[in-house]
N, C-alpha and C positions, 0 to 999 in steps of 0.2 A: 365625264368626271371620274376621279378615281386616281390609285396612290403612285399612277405613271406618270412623272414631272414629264409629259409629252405632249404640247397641246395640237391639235390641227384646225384649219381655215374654217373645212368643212365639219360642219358637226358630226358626231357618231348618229345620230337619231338620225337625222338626213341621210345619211348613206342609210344607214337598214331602210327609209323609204324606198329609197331610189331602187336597189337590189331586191326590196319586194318582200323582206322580214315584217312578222308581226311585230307590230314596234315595243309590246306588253310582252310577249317573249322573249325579244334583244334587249330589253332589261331585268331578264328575271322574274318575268312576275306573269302570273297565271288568274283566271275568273271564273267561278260559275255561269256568270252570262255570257261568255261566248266559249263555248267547250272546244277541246280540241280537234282541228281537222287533219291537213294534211303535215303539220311541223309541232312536233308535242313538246318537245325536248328546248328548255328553256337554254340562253347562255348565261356564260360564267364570265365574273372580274378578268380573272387571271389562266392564265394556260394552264396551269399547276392543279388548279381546280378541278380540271375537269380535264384527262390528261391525251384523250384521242378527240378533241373539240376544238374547233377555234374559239377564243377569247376575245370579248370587248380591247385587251390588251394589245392580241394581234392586230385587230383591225388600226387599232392608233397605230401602228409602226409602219403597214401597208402603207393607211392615208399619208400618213406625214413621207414617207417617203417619193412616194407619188406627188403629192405638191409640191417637194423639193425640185424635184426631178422637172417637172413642169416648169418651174420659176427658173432654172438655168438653163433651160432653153427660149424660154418666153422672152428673159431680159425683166420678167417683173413677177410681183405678186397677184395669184389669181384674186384674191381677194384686199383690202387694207391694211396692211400689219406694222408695227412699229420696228424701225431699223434702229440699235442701238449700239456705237459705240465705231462706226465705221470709218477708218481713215483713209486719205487721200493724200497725195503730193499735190500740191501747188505747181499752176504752170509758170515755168521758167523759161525764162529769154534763152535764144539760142546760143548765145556767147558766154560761157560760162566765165565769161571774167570778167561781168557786169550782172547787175542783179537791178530788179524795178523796186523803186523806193517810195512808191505810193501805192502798189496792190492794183492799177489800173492798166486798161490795155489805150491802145493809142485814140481811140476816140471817146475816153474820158469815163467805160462804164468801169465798173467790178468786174476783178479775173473771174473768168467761172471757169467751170467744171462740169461733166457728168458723174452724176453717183450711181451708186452699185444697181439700184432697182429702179426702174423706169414708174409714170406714174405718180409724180408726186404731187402727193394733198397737203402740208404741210411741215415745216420744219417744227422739233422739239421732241420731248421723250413721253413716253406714258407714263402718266401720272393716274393716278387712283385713290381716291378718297370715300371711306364708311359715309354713307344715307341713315342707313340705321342700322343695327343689331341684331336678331334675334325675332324679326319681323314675324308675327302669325301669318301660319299659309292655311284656309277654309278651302275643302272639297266641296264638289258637289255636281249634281248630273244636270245640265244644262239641255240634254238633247230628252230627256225624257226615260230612257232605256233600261234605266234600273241601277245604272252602274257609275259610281261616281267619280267621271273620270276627269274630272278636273279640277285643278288645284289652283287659288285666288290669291294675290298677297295685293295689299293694299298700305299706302304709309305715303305722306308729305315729303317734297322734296323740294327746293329752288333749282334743281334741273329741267331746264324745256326741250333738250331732247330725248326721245326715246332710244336712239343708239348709242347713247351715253350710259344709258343703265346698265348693271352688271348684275346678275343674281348668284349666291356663293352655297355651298352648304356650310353651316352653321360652325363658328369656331374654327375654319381653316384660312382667317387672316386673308382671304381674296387671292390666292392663291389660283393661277390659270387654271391649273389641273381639275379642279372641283368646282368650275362652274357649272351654272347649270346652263343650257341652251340647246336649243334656239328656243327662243319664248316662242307663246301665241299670238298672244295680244298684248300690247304696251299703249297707255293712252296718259298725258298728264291733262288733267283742266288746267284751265286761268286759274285755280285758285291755288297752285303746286300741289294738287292731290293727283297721285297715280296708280293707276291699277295695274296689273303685269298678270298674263294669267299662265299654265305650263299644262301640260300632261303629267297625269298624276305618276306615271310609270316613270319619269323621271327625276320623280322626287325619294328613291327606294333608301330606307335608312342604311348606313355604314354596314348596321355590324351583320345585315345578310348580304351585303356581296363582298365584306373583306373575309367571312366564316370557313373557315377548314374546312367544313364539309357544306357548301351551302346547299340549300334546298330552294323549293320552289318559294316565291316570295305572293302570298295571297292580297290579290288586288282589292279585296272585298273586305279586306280590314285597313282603313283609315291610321290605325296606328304605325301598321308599317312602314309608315311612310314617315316625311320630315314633317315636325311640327311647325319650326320654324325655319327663316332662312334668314343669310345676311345680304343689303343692296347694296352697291355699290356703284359713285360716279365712276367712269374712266374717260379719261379726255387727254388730247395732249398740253404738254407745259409746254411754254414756251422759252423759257429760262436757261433749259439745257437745251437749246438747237445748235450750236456751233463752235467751237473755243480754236481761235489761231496757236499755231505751236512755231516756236525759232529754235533751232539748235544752238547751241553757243558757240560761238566763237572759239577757234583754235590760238591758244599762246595766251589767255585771259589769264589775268591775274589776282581776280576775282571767285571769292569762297566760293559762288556760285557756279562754277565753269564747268561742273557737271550736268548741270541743272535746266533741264529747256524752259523758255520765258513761256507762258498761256497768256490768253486773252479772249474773253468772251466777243461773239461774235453772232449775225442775223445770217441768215441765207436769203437773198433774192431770187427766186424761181423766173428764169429765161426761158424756158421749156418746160411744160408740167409735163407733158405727155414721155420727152425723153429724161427727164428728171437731170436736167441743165440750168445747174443753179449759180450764183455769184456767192460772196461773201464781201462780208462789212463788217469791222469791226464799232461795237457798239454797248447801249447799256440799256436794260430793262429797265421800264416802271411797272411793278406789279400793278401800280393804281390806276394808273390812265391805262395801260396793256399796250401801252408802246416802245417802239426802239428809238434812242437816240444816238445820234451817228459820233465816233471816237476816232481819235488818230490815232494810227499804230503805235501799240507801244517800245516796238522795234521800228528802227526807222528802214526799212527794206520790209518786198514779201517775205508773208510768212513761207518755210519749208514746209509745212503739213498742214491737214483742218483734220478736227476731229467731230463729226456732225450725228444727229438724232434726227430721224426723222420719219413718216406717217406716209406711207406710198403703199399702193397696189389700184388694180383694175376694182374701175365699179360701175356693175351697170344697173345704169338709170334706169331703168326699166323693171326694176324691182322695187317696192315699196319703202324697203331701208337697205340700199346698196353698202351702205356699209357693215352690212352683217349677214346680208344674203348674197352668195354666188352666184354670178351667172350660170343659169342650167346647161348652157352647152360645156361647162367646164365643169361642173358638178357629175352630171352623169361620163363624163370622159374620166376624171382620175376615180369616179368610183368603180367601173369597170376596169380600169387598167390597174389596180389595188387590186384584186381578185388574183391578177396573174402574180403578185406579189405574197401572197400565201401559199404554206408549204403542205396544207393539211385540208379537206372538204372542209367547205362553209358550214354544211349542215346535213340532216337527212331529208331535206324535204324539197319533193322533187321539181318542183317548179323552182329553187336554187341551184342544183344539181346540175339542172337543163343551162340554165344561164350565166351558170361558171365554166360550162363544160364549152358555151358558146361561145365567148371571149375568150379564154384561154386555149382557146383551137390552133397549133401551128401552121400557119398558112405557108411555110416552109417544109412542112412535112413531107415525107415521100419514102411511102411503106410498102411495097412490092405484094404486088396483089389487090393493095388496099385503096385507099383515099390519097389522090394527090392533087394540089393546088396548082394551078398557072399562075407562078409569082415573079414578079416584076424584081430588078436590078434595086430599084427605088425600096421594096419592099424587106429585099435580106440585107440592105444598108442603115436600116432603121434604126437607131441609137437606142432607142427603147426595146429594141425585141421584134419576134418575127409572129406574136400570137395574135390575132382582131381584134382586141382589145390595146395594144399597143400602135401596131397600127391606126386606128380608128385615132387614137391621140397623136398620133407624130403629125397625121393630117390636119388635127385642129391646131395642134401648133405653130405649121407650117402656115398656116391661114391666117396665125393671130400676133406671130413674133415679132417684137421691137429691134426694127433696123439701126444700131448705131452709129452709121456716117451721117453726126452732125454733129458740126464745127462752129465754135463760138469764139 
C-alpha cells in the first residue's frame, strides 16, 4: 500500500518473503525483541527518501512489470484480475456484401469470440462495496514471545466468502493502492461474524512512511500503528459484462447518424480455459440474478462488443486461489524483478548473494574470467540473457496458452 496508484498480483510482503527480507524491516519498523543481525537498515516508501536505497516504490514498478511481461507471453493473468473496458470486432461473414441478421453461426449457437486473456472465471466488472468503517484493529502476541505481532479486526458481515473481503487503510475510499494484504487468517461463522487477522508490521501509520525524513518505525509501540481500518466486499457485478455496439449507417437521415446504437448484453463461456466466449443480447434482473434473452435491437450483427470481465490462472491447490499465486510463478517474477532494478536490494549479504545469483549473465564472456556454455535457445530469450530470466522464459515456455482454437 501506499501513494503509487500501482497495484500488483503479487503482494509486496510475499515477495520480501520469497527474496528472504525481514518482513518488520521491509516495512520500516524495528523491536527490541529481535535485535539486529545481519540487515540493520530499515526500507523506505519512496526512492527520494532514502536516495542510494531501493524503495517499497521500486519494487511495485519491478513486480508490475514482471507480471506484465509474464501475462503477454503467457496469453493470461498469473493470478484473477478484472479486465475492463476491452473491445472486440464481431465476426463477419466472408462476403462483405451480406451481413448475418441474427448474431448466430450456422448451427444455431452464439457468434463467439476469443478475448484478450485466457482463463475465464466470469463475465462483469468489479464492483465493491463498504462492510464497515472505521473498524477496531486489537494487537496482541499469540505465540507467546513478548512481542505483539498481531493485529485482530473483528465486525459482521452477510458475506460468506473470504476472498471476497478487502481490508483498506482508514479514509482512502478502497482505493487498490492502500490495501492491506495478504491477510492471515479470514474465517466468517454461520452467524456472519468474521475475524481477519494481519501482521502488525503491515499495519504502519501514514504519516512515518509518507515523512521527509522518516526514521525507524518502533514495533513495540501499538500506537504506531493503525487503529482502525476500513472492510470492504469486492465481487464481481454482473450488470456491466457486455454491451453490443452498431455503427450507423452511411446516407441516414436521422439526428442520430453519428451516434453508435449500445445494447446490453450476457457472455456465454465456450472455452474457460481459452477464454472463448459467445454473446447474447439480454436483460438483467438484479432480484432473481438472471439474464433474460432480447432480440437485437439492430436487426444484423452487432460491428463491436465491449465486454468486463474476471479471468486469470488459479491454482487449486492453494487454500484461496483467488488471492494466492501459484508458487512456481511467484518465486519466477520475484526473482526475474530483481534483474529489473537499477540500484542493490540492500546491504545484507545473504541478499547481495541472491541478486547477485539471478542477475548473473549467462551470456557473459570476459577474457580471462567467467564464461558460460550458452545455448542459441538462451541469447534468443525475449526476457533477457541473466538466470533469472531465463529460469522464467522456461516456466513460461512450460505453461503458455496455445491460441489455435476455432469456434
Amino acid at each position: 500500500m501506499g501513494e503509487l496508484e500501482i497495484t500488483t498480483l503479487l503482494p509486496l510482503d510475499r515477495w520480501a518473503r520469497i527474496i528472504g527480507l525481514d518482513p518488520r524491516h521491509f516495512r520500516q519498523v524495528t523491536t527490541t525483541y529481535k535485535p539486529d543481525t545481519t540487515c540493520s537498515q530499515v526500507w523506505k516508501e519512496h526512492p527520494w527518501q532514502e536516495s542510494d536505497a531501493i524503495s517499497r516504490d521500486d519494487i511495485v514498478l519491478a513486480v508490475h512489470q514482471a507480471e506484465d511481461e509474464f501475462a503477454d507471453h503467457l496469453g493470461y493473468k498469473v493470478l484473477p484480475d478484472w479486465i475492463s473496458g476491452e473491445r472486440h470486432k464481431t465476426p463477419q461473414v466472408a462476403d462483405k456484401t451480406l451481413y448475418n441478421k441474427m448474431a448466430m453461426d450456422p448451427q444455431g449457437f452464439n457468434l463467439s469470440l476469443p478475448l484478450r486473456w485466457g482463463h475465464f472465471i466470469e463475465g462483469g466488472a468489479k464492483y465493491q462495496t463498504i462492510i464497515q468503517a472505521a473498524t477496531a484493529v486489537a494487537y496482541s502476541d499469540l505465540d507467546g514471545d513478548g512481542y505483539e505481532e498481531t493485529a485482530t479486526i473483528t465486525f459482521v458481515t452477510t458475506c460468506t466468502d473470504e476472498q471476497q473481503l478487502a481490508v483498506f487503510y482508514p479514509g482512502k475510499l478502497g482505493a487498490a493502492n492502500w490495501e492491506i494484504r495478504p491477510f492471515r487468517t479470514a474465517t466468517i461463522s454461520i452467524m456472519g461474524v468474521a475475524i481477519m487477522t494481519f501482521w502488525k508490521h503491515q499495519l504502519v501509520q501514514e504519516v512515518y512512511t509518507e515523512a521527509l525524513d522518516p526514521a525507524d518505525v518502533s514495533g513495540d509501540l501499538n500506537t504506531n500503528f493503525l487503529a482502525t481500518v476500513d472492510v470492504y466486499r469486492r465481487w464481481t457485478d454482473p450488470t456491466d459484462m457486455c454491451y453490443l455496439i452498431w455503427d450507423p449507417q452511411a446516407g441516414s437521415c436521422s439526428t442520430e447518424c453519428c451516434t453508435q446504437t449500445t445494447q446490453n448484453a450476457c457472455l456465454v463461456p465456450r472455452d474457460y480455459e481459452y477464454s472463448v466466449v459467445g454473446y447474447q443480447p439480454g436483460d438483467y434482473d438484479s432480484i432473481t440474478g438472471e439474464w433474460t434473452a432480447a432480440q437485437l435491437d439492430v436487426s444484423r450483427n452487432p460491428d463491436q462488443i465491449h465486454v468486463c470481465y474476471l479471468a486469470g490462472y488459479r491454482d487449486t491447490r492453494r487454500q484461496y486461489p483467488m488471492l494466492q499465486m501459484d508458487t512456481e510463478f511467484e518465486r519466477a517474477i520475484a526473482y526475474y524483478s530483481l534483474t529489473l532494478l537499477n540500484r542493490e536490494v540492500c546491504s545484507c549479504s545473504n541478499i547481495e548473494g541472491l541478486k547477485k545469483h539471478w542477475t548473473t549473465d549467462l551470456a557473459m564472456r570476459t577474457p580471462g574470467g567467467t564464461t558460460y556454455a550458452t545455448s542459441v535457445k538462451v541469447l534468443d530469450n525475449p526476457l533477457g540473457t541473466t538466470r533469472a530470466a531465463v529460469n522464467a522464459w522456461n516456466l513460461i515456455s512450460r505453461r503458455l496458452l496455445a491460441r489455435a482454437v476455432d469456434y
